[in-house]
C-alpha positions in Angstrom: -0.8 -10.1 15.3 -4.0 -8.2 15.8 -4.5 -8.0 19.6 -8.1 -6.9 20.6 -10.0 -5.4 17.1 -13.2 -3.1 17.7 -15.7 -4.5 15.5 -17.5 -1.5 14.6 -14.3 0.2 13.0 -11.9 -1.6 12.2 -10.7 -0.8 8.5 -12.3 -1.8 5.1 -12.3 -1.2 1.5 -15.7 0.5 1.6 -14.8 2.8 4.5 -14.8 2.6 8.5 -18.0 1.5 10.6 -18.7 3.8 13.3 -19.2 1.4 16.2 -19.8 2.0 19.6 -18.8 -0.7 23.0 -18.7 -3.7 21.1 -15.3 -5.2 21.5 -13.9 -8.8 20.0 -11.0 -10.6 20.8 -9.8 -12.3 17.6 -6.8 -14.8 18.5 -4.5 -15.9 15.9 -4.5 -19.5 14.7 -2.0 -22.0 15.4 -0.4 -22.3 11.9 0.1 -18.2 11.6 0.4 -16.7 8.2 0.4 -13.1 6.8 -0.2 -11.3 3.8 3.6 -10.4 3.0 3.7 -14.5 3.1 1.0 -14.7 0.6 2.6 -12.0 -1.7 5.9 -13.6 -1.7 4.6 -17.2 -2.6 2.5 -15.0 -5.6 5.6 -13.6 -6.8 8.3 -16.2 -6.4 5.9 -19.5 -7.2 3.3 -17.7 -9.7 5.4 -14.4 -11.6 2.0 -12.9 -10.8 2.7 -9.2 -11.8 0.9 -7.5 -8.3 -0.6 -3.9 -8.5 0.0 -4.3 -4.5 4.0 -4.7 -4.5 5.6 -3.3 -1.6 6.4 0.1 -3.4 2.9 0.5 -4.3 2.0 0.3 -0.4 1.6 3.6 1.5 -0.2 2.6 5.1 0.0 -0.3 6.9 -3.2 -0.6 10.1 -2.5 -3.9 11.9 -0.2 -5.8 9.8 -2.5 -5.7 6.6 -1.4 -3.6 3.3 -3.4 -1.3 1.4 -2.5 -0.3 -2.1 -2.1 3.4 -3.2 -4.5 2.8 -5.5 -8.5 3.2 -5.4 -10.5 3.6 -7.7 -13.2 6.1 -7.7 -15.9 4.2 -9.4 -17.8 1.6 -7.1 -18.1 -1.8 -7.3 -19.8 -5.0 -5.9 -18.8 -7.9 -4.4 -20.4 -10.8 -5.0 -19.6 -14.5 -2.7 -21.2 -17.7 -3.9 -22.2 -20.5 -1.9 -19.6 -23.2 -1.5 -19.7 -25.4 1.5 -16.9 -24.2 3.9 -15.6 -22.1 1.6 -14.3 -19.6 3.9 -10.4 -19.7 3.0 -10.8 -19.1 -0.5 -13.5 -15.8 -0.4 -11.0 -14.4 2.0 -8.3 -14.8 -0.4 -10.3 -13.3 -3.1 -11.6 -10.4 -0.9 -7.7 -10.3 -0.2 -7.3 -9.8 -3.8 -9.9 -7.4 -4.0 -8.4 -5.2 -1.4 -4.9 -5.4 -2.6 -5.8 -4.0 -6.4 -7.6 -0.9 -4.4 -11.0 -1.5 -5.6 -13.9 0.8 -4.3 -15.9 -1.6 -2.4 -19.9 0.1 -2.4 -21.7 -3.1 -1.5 -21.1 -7.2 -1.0 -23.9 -9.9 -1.9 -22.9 -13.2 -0.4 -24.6 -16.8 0.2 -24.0 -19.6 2.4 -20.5 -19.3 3.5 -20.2 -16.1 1.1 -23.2 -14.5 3.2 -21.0 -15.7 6.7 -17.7 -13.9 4.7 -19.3 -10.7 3.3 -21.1 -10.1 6.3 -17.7 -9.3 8.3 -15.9 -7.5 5.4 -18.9 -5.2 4.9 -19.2 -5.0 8.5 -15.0 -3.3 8.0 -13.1 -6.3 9.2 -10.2 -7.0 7.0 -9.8 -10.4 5.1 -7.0 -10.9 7.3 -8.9 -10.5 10.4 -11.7 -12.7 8.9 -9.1 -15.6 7.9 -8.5 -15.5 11.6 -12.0 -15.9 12.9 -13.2 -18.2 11.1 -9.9 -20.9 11.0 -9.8 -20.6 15.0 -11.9 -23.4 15.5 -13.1 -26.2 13.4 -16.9 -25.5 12.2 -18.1 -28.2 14.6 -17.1 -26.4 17.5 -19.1 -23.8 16.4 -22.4 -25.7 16.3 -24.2 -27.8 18.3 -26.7 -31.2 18.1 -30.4 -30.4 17.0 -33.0 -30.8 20.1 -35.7 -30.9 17.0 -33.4 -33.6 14.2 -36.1 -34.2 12.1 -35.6 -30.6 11.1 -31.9 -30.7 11.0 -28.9 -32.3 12.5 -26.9 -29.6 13.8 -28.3 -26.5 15.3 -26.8 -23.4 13.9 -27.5 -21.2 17.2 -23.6 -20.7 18.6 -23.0 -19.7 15.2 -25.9 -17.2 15.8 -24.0 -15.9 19.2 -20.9 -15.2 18.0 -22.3 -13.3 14.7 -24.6 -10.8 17.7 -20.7 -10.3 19.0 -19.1 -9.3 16.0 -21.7 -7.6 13.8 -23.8 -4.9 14.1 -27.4 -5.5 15.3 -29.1 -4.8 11.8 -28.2 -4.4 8.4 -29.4 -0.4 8.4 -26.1 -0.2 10.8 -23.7 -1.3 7.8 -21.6 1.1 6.3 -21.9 -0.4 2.5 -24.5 -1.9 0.9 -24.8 -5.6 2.2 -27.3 -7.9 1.2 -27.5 -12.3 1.6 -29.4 -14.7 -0.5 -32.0 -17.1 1.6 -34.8 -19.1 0.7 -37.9 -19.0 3.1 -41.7 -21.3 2.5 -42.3 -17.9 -0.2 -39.2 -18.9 -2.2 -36.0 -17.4 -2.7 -35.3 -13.8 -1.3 -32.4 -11.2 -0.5 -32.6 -9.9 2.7 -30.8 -6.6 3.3 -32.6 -5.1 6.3 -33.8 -6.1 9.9 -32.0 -8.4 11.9 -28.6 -9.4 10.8 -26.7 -11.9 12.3 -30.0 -14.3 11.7 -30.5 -13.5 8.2 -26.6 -14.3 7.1 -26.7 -17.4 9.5 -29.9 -18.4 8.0 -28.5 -17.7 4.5 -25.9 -20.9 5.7 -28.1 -23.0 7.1 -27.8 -25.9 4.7 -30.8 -28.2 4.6 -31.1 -31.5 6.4 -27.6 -30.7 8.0 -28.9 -27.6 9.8 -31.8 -26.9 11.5 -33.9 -23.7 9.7 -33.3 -20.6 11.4 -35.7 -17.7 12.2 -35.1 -14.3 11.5 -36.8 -11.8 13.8 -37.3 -9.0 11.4 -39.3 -11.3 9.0 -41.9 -12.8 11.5 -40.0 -15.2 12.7 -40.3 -17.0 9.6 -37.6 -20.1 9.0 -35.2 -19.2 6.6 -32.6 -21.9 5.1 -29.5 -21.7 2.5 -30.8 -19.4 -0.2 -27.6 -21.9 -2.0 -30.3 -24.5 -3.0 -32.0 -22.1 -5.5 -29.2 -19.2 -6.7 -25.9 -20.1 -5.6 -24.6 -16.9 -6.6 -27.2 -14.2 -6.5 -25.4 -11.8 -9.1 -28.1 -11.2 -11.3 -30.9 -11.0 -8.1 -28.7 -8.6 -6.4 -29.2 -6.4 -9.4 -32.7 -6.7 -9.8 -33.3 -6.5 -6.2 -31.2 -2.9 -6.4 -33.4 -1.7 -9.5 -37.0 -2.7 -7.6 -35.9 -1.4 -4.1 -33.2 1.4 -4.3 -34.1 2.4 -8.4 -30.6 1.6 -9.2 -31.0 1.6 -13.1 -27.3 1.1 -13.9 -26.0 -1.4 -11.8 -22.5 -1.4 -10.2 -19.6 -3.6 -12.1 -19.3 -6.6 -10.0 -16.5 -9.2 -8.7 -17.8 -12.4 -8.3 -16.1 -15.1 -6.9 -17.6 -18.5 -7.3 -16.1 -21.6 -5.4 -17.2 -25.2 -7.2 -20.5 -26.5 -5.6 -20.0 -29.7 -3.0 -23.3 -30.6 -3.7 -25.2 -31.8 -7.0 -29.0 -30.6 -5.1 -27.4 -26.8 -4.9 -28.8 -24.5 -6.9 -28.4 -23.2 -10.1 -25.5 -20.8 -11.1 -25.4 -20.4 -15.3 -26.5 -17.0 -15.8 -24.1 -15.6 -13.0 -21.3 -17.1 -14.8 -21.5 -16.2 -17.9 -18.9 -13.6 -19.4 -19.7 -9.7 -19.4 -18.1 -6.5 -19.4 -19.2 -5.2 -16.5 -18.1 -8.5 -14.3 -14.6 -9.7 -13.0 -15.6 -13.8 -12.9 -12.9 -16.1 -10.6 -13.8 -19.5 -10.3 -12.2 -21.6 -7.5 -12.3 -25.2 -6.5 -14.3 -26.3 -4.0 -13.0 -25.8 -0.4 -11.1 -29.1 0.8 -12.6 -28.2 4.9 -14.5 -30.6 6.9 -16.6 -29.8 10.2 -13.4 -30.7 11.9 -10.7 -30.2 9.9 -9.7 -26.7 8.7 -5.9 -27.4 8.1 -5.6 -26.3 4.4 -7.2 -23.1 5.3 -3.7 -21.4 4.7 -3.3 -23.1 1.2 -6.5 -22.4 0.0 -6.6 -18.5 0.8 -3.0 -18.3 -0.9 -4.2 -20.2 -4.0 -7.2 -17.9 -4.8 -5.1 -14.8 -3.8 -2.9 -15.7 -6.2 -5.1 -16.5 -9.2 -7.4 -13.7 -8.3 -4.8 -10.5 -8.5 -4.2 -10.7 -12.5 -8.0 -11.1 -13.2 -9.2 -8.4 -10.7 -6.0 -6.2 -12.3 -7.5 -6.5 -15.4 -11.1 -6.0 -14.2 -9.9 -2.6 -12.4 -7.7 -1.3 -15.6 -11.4 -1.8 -17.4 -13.4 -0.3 -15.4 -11.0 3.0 -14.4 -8.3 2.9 -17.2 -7.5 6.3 -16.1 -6.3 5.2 -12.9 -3.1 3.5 -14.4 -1.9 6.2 -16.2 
């Protein structure tokens, strides 16, 4: 469906990426599925009242829709961890795409920080569905050489992130940011080296070996999951200390149920607000070699997440309905 995508401008909610020679081949899966599919099981199955209905659509780039609508006031994005969780934050940044909002910067962790960092990057949830339900995860990683540190080594995952990102995070064309946790505690890196940091920000302990980012010293980084699995609330302080952002952005945070009972804590992220769209998903049913409910699971959290991000953008922009 999307042949050969430049990853340094293909289309996104926040904007284009100006990319230069970097060229990815992203093949389709074997079960293919598309966004008019999805729509059609929301409306038929669900009654789910769409902002994105196929009046409401006036381009089309690659097979994915874009709603008439943007709002003009920026928001964040905001991906918990969630073991695998890959199908569902697609489906939500799906959502989030669909309602037309204005996307100034994505905070992700674990398999949020592995999501975000292609969205922000200005591949479409479509195109990131693909990638990552191409392979099983276990194809993607390989045996430790060091397994007292970790089972798996995360280092193809490294590779293929240096193919489809930018180098750094300076090279982004929204605000991107991921949650890891390093021998100095919990920290959100948004500068230096990229591919490293969101891989590092994945790099579950015990499971995966640390990973060193080489804008930090070289410093082993793991899942910044086991301390904040959502990062909402460090995001925004992070903003106020480094950038002096005093009123932060309205946020939508998806949080997918934690696999584990050691991850780490999520309360205050969760809790209800004005200026937050909350969706909470189950945790992702994938396995390091088993991705076939990929297509299910990014359907089900598209579906639920339209009325509640509808809602969230009427709030935040009520002028934009009128």
């Amino acid at each position: 469906m999307f042949g050969t995508v430049n990853a340094k401008s293909a289309p996104c909610s926040g904007g284009t990426v100006n990319c230069q020679e970097r060229h990815v081949s992203l093949t389709m899966p074997i079960r293919q599925f598309g966004i008019d599919r999805i729509k059609l099981i929301c409306n038929a199955q669900r009654n789910v009242p769409l902002a994105s209905t196929m009046e409401s659509m006036v381009s089309t780039t690659n097979g994915v829709s874009f709603s008439s609508r943007q709002n003009s006031s920026g928001v964040d994005i905001v991906l918990s961890s969630g073991f695998l969780a890959f199908a569902s934050h697609c489906g939500f940044l799906q959502a989030v795409q669909d309602v037309g909002l204005n996307v100034k910067g994505v905070m992700g962790t674990s398999s949020g920080a592995l999501t975000g960092s292609l969205f922000a990057a200005g591949y479409s949830p479509m195109e990131i569905a693909q990638e990552f339900s191409r392979l099983p995860p276990i194809e993607r990683i390989k045996l430790s050489k060091e397994p007292w540190k970790g089972v798996f080594s995360l280092d193809p995952a490294t590779k293929r992130l240096r193919e489809l990102l930018p180098d750094t995070f300076d090279e982004m064309e929204i605000d991107f940011g991921v949650g890891v946790v390093s021998r100095y505690g919990y920290d959100i890196v948004d500068s230096g080296s990229l591919a490293e940091a969101v891989v590092a920000s994945a790099a579950v302990p015990v499971l995966f070996n640390p990973v060193r980012i080489p804008s930090r010293n070289n410093t082993p980084h793991i899942d910044g999951g086991i301390k904040t699995r959502v990062g909402l609330e460090a995001w925004r302080a992070h903003q106020k200390r480094k950038l002096g952002i005093l009123q932060p952005r309205p946020a939508a945070v998806h949080v997918v149920s934690r696999s584990s009972p050691f991850s780490g804590s999520d309360k205050d992220d969760t809790e209800s607000s004005d200026d937050r769209a909350l969706r909470l998903s189950p945790k992702s049913t994938s396995s390091l070699w088993d991705m076939s409910h990929f297509t299910h699971q990014m359907e089900h959290t598209y579906a639920a997440a339209v009325p509640v991000l509808q809602v969230f953008a009427d709030h935040i922009h009520p002028e934009s309905t009128s």
